[in-house]
C-alpha positions in Angstrom: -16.6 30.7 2.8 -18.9 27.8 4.0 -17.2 25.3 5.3 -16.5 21.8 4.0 -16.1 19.1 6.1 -14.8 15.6 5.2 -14.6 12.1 7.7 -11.7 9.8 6.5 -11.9 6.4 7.8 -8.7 4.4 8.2 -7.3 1.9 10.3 -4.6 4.2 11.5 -2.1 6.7 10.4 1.0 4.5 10.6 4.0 5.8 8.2 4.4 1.9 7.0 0.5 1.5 6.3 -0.1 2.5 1.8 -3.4 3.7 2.6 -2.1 6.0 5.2 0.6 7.1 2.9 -1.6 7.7 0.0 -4.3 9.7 1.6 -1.4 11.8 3.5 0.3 12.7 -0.2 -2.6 14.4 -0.7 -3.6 15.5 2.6 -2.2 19.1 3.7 -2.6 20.5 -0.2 -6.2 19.6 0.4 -6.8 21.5 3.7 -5.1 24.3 2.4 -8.1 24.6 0.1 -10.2 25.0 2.8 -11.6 21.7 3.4 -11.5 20.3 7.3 -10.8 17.0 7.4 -11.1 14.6 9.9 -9.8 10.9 10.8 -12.1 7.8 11.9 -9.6 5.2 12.9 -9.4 1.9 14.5 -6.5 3.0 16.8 -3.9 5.8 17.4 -0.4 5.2 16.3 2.0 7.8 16.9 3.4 9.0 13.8 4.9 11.7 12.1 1.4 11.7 10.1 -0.6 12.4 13.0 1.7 15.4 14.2 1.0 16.9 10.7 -2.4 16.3 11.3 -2.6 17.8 14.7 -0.6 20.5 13.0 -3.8 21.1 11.2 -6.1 21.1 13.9 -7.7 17.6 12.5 -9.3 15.5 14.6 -8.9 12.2 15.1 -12.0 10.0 16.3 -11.2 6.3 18.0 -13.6 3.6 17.5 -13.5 2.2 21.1 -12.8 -1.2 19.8 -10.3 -2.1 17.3 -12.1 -5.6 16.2 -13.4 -7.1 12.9 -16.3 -8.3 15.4 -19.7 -7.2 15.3 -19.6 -4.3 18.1 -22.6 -2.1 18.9 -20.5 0.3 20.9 -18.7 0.7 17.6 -21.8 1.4 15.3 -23.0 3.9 18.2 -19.9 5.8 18.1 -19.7 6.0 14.8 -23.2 7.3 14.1 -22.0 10.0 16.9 -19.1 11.0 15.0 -21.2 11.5 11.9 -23.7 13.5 13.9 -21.3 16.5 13.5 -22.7 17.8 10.5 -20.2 15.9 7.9 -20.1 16.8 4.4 -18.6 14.0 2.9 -17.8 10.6 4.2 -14.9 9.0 2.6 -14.1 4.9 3.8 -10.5 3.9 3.1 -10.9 -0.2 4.9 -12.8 -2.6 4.0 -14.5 -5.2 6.5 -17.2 -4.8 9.0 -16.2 -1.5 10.6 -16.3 0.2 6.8 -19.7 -2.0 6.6 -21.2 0.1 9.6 -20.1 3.5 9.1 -21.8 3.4 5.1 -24.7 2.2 6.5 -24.9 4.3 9.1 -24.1 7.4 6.9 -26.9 6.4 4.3 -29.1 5.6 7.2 -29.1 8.7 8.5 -29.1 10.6 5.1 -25.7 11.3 4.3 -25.8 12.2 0.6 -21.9 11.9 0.0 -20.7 8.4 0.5 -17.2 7.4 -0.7 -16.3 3.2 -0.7 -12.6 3.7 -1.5 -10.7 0.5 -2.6 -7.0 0.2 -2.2 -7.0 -3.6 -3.3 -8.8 -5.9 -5.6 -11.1 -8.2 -4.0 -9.3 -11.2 -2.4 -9.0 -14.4 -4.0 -5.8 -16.1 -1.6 -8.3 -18.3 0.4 -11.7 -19.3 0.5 -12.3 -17.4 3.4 -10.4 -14.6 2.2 -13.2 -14.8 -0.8 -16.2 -15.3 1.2 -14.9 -11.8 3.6 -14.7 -9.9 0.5 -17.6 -10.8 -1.2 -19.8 -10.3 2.2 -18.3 -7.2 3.3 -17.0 -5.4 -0.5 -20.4 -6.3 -1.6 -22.1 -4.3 1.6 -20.0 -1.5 1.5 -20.5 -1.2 -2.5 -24.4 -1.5 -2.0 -24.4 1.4 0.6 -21.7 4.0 -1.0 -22.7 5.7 -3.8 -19.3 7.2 -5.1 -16.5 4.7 -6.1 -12.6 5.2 -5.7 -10.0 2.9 -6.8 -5.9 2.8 -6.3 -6.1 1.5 -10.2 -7.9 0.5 -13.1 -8.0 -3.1 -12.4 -8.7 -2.7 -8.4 -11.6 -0.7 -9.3 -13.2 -3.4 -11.8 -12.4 -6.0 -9.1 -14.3 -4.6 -6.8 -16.9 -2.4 -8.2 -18.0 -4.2 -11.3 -19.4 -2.0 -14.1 -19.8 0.6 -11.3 -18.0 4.3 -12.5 -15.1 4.8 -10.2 -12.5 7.4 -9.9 -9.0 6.5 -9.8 -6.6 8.1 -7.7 -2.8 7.3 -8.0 -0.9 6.5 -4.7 1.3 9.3 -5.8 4.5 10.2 -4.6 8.2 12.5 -4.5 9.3 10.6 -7.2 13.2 12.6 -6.4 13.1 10.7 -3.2 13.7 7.0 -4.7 16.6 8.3 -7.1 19.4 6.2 -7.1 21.7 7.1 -4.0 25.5 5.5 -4.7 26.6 7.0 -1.1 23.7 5.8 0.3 24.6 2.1 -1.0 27.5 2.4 0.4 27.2 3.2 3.2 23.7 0.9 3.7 26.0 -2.5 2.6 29.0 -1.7 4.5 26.4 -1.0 7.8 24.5 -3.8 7.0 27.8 -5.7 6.0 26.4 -6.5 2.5 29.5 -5.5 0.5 30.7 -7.2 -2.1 27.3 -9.4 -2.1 24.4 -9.8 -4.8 21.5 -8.6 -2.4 18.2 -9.2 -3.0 15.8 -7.1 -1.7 12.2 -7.5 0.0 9.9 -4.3 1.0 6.4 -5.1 2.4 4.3 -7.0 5.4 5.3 -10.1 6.6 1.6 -10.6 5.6 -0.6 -13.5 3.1 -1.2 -11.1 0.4 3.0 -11.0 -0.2 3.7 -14.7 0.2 6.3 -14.6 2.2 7.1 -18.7 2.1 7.2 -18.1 -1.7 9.6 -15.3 -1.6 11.9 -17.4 1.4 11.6 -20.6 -1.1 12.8 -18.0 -3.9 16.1 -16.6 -2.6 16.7 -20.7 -1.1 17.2 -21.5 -4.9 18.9 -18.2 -5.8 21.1 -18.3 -2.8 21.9 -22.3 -4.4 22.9 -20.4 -7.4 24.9 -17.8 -6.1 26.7 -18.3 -3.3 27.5 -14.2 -2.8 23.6 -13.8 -2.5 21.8 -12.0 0.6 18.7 -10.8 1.3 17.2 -7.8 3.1 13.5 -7.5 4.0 12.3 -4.4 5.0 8.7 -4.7 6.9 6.8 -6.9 9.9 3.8 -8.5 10.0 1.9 -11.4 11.8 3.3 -14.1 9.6 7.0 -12.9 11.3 7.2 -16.4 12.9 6.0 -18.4 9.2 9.0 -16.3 7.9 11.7 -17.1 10.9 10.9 -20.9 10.3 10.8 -20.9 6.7 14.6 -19.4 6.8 15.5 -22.1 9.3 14.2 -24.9 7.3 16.2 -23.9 4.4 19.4 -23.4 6.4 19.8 -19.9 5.4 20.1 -17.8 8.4 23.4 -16.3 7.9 21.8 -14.9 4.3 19.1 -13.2 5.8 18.9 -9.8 7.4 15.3 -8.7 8.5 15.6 -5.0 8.8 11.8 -4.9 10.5 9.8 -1.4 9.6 12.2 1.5 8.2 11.6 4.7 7.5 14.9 4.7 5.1 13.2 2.8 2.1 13.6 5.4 -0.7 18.0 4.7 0.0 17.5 1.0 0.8 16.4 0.4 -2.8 20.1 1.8 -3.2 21.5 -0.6 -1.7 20.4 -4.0 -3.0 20.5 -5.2 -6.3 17.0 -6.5 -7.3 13.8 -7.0 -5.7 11.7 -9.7 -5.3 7.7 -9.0 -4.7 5.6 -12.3 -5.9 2.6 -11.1 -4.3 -0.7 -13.1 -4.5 -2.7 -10.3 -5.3 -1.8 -6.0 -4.8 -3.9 -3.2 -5.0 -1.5 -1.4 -7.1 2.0 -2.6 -5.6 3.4 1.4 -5.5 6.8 -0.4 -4.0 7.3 -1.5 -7.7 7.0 1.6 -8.8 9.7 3.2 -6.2 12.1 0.8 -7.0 12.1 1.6 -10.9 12.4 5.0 -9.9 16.1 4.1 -8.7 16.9 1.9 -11.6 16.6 -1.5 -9.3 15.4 -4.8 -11.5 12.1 -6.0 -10.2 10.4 -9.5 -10.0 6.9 -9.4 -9.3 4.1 -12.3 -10.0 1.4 -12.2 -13.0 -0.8 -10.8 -10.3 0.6 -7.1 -9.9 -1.4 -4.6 -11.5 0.5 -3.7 -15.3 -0.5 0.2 -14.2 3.3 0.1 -12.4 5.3 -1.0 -15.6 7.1 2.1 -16.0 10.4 0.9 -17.5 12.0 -2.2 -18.7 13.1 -3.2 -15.3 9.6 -4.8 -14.5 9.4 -8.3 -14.5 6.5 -10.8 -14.4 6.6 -14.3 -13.7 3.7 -16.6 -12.7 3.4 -17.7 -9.3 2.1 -21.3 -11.1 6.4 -21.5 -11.9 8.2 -23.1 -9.2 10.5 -21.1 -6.8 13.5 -22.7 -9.0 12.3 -21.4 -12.1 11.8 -18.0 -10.4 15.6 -18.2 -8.8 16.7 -18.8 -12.4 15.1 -16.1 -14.3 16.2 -13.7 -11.4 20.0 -14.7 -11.6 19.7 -15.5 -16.0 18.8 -11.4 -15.9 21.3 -8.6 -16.8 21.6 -6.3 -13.9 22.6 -3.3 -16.4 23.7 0.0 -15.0 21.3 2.0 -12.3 19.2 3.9 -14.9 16.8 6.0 -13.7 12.7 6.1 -14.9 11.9 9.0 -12.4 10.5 11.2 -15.7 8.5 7.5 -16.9 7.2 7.8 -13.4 6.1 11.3 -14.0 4.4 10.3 -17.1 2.4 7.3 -15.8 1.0 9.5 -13.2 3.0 8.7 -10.1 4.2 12.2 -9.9 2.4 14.4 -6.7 3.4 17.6 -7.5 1.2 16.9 -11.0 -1.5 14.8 -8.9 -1.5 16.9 -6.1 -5.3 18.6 -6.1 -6.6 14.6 -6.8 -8.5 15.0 -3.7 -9.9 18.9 -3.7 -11.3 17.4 -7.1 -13.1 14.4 -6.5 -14.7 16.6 -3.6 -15.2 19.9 -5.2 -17.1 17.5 -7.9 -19.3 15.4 -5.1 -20.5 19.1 -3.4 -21.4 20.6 -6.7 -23.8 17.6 -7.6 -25.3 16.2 -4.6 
């Protein structure tokens, strides 16, 4: 059998990073088809991903700097790395480094270039819009196969482009609701007895974490048994520290940092709260319906994860009080769970699961 070799570019193959996790759900079903696949990342995080890679024999290919900065040793190595006679290049980032390797690629003649978006183009800043248009434009002029996370990323960023969309499938039985697990969760996180309201994501722009601190200020004003959890880091850790300090709530707060636990933390709280300024998809939703938690999301979450009554959209143009209000107004009913509406929107990976071997079976047989 002739070999078929595919480069996946990433940042890294942390188990908190969605692209990481997405491509991973895919990942070993794929190889067992017989494609090789290798990683292009910005750095090496040690993971339980990369031991299943290793497990694989997959290499993994460091850029020697991990910048956003124009770098010729970076564009060097990277046209080294696609010197070993790869058969498909497939680019999960966006940015400058994704800029090089798909001009490099159709440079040297690659035939097989994949611009994979896991986010709609950005629209939180001016500069934020200015860095997508520069470098989603570039990468979308030099690819010449199209992947999105969903229908309305794809259309964001590729226009009237044909893409492919691949769900950022998943175990859906892993996010059932878990009564021992809450339990246990509130009484270790000394939650009991408390209306907890739950956060799972960066401590990054896109999720707006002053928003969601201004949030739980008014529904903590509300209900004096209210808590919150927030499950995740991020660079805006500090924003986040003095936004719960300014609103005098720091015996409400718990920050949990990164977990690997989420599928039972969604257990233990009661709703969550995600008013994101823009998400790819926002799979988080998704997992949370799965155990039968009420979700709060803003206008700007994709309607491909409204599985089940439980999703709620408010606009982020409603003030935090109004979003505290509709959060506390709703009926927490009993802990239903959508795993089988899951299944049927497509969230299901054991349905899902040769998403991959497809799109590349389909790019060999035509180019």
């Amino acid at each position: 059998m002739q070999e078929k070799k595919i480069l996946i570019q990433m940042r890294d193959l942390r188990v908190g990073s969605g692209i990481a996790s997405c491509i991973m759900k895919y990942y070993e079903y794929t190889v067992e088809q017989g494609y090789t696949i290798d990683f292009l990342l910005n750095r090496n995080i040690d993971s339980p991903f990369v031991d299943t890679v290793k497990k694989h024999n997959s290499k993994i290919y460091l850029l020697p700097h991990d910048t956003g900065k124009p770098n010729v040793s970076n564009y060097r190595y990277i046209k080294t790395v696609l010197n070993k006679g790869y058969d498909i290049l497939h680019v999960n980032i966006s940015g400058l480094n994704a800029v090089m390797s798909l001009h490099a690629a159709k440079s040297m003649g690659m035939s097989r270039r994949i611009y994979h978006t896991h986010a709609p183009r950005e629209t939180s800043s001016m500069k934020a819009r200015m860095r997508s248009l520069l470098y989603d434009t570039a990468c979308v002029a030099d690819a010449n196969e199209y992947v999105a996370c969903s229908e309305s990323a794809g259309k964001s960023v590729f226009g009237n482009k044909p893409f492919a969309i691949i769900t950022n499938a998943m175990n859906t039985s892993q996010y059932h609701f878990d009564p021992d697990a809450r339990m246990q969760l509130r009484k270790s996180l000394e939650i009991e007895n408390k209306f907890v309201v739950g956060v799972v994501g960066r401590m990054s722009e896109p999720k707006n974490p002053a928003f969601i601190i201004s949030v739980f200020s008014e529904i903590a004003k509300l209900n004096p048994a209210a808590m919150m959890i927030w499950a995740g880091d991020g660079e805006l850790k500090p924003l986040v520290l003095n936004t719960i300090k300014k609103n005098k709530i720091e015996d409400k707060v718990v920050l949990l940092g990164s977990r690997n636990d989420v599928n039972k933390l969604y257990s233990a709280m009661d709703v969550l709260l995600m008013p994101s300024k823009f998400e790819g998809l926002g799979l988080v939703f998704v997992e949370a319906q799965i155990a039968g938690l009420p979700c709060f999301s803003s206008t700007n979450v994709p309607k491909d994860v409204n599985i089940s009554p439980n999703m709620n959209y408010i606009s982020l143009n409603e003030s935090p009080k109004v979003w505290a209000q509709r959060i506390c107004e709703t009926p927490h009913l009993q802990r239903d769970e959508f795993k089988d509406c899951a299944t049927k929107a497509g969230f299901e990976i054991a349905t899902k699961k040769n998403s991959l071997v497809e799109l590349y079976d389909g790019m060999l047989q035509t180019k």
